[in-house]
C-alpha positions in Angstrom: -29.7 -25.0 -69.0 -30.5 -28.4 -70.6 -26.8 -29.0 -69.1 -27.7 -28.9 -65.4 -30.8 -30.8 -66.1 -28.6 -33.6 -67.4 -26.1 -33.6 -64.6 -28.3 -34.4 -61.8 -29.4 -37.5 -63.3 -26.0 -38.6 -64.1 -24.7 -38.1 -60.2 -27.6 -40.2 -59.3 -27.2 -42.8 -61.9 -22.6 -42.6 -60.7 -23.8 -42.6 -57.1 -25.9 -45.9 -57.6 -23.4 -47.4 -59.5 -20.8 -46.9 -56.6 -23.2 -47.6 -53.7 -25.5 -50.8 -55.2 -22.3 -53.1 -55.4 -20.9 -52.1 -52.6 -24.3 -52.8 -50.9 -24.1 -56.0 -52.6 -21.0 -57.2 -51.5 -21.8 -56.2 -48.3 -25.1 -58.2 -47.8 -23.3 -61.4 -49.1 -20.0 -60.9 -47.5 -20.7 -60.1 -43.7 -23.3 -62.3 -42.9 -20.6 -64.9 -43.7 -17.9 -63.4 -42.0 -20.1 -63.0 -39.1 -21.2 -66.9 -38.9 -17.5 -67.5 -39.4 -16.9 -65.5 -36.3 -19.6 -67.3 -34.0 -18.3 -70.3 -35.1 -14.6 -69.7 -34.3 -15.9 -68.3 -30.8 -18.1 -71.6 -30.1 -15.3 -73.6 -31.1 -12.8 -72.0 -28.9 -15.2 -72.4 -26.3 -15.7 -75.8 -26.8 -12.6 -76.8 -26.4 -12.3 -78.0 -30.4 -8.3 -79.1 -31.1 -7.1 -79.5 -27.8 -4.0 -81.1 -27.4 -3.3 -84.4 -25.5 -0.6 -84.0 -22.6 2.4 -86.4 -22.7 2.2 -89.3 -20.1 -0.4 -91.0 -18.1 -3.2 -89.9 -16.1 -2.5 -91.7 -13.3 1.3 -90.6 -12.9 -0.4 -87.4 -13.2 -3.0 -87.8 -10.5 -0.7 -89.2 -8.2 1.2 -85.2 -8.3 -1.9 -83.4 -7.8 -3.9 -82.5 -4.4 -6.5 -80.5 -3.8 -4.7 -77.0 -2.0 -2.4 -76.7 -4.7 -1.6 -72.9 -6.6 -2.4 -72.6 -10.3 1.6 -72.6 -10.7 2.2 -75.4 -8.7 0.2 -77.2 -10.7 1.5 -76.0 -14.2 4.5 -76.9 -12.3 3.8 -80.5 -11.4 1.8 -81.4 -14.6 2.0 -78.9 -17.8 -0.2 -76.4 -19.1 -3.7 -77.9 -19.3 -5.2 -79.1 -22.5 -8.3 -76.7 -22.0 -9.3 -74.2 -19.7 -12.3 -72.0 -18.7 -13.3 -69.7 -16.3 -15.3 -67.0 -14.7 -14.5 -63.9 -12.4 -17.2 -62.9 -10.1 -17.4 -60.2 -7.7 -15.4 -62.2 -4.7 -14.4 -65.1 -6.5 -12.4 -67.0 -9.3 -13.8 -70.4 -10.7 -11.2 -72.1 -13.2 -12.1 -75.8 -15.0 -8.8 -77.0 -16.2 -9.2 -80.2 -18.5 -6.1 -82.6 -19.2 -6.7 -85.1 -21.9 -4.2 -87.8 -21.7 -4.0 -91.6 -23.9 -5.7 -93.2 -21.6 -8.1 -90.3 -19.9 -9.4 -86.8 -18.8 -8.5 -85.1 -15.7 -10.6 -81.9 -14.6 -9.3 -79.8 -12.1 -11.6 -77.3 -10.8 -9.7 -74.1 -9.2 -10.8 -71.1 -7.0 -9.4 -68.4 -6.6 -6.3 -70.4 -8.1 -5.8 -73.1 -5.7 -7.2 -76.2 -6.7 -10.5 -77.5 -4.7 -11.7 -80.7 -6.6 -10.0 -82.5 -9.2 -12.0 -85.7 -11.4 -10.8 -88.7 -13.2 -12.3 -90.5 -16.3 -10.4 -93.7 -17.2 -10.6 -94.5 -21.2 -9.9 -92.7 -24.5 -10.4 -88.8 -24.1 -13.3 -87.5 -25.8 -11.4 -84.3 -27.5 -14.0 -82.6 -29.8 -12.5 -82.0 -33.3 -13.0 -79.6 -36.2 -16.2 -80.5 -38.5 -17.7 -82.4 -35.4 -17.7 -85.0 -33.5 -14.9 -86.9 -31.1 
């Protein structure tokens, strides 16, 4: 008898030792690894690290119009630097940023042909890791 009134105690007192550190890693881990996550999202959205494309934006520009396909433009010009875009219910809209050594070209796509492309002479403002340009 004074056996079973000792065991409940004791599966408590194994239980909480199991579950409170657990609990405690827990509360200090994920929040961290959460914020970690946000941040590697808002980065990748940013456009943090992108890469500057070989050769000059105005040999570039000269190769583009506006009309041309998403591959004839990868074809004419390389992989952009940075891309984004959204899919709506009819439509495609692409921004397709080039940073070169001496400036950014934005191409704007719909529905993968390219509609409107912009030019911005002087050193590319490529966000970097930490902050700043």
């Amino acid at each position: 008898m004074l056996k079973d009134r000792q065991a409940g105690p004791r599966r408590g007192l194994i239980a909480a030792v199991i579950v409170i550190p657990i609990a405690l890693v827990a509360a200090l881990w994920l929040p961290r690894w959460w914020e970690g996550r946000e941040l590697k999202a808002a980065r990748e959205i940013a456009g943090v690290g992108s890469k500057i494309v070989p050769g000059s934006m105005t040999d570039a520009r000269r190769k583009v119009d506006p009309g041309l396909s998403r591959e004839q433009l990868v074809t004419a010009i390389g992989q952009p630097s940075f891309a984004v875009g959204t899919e709506g219910k009819d439509a495609r809209h692409e921004i397709w940023t080039y940073y070169f050594h001496d400036g950014t070209m934005t191409i704007n796509l719909t529905d993968g042909a390219a509609v409107r492309i912009g030019t911005i002479y002087g050193t590319p403002r490529v966000p970097k890791k930490g902050g700043g340009y």
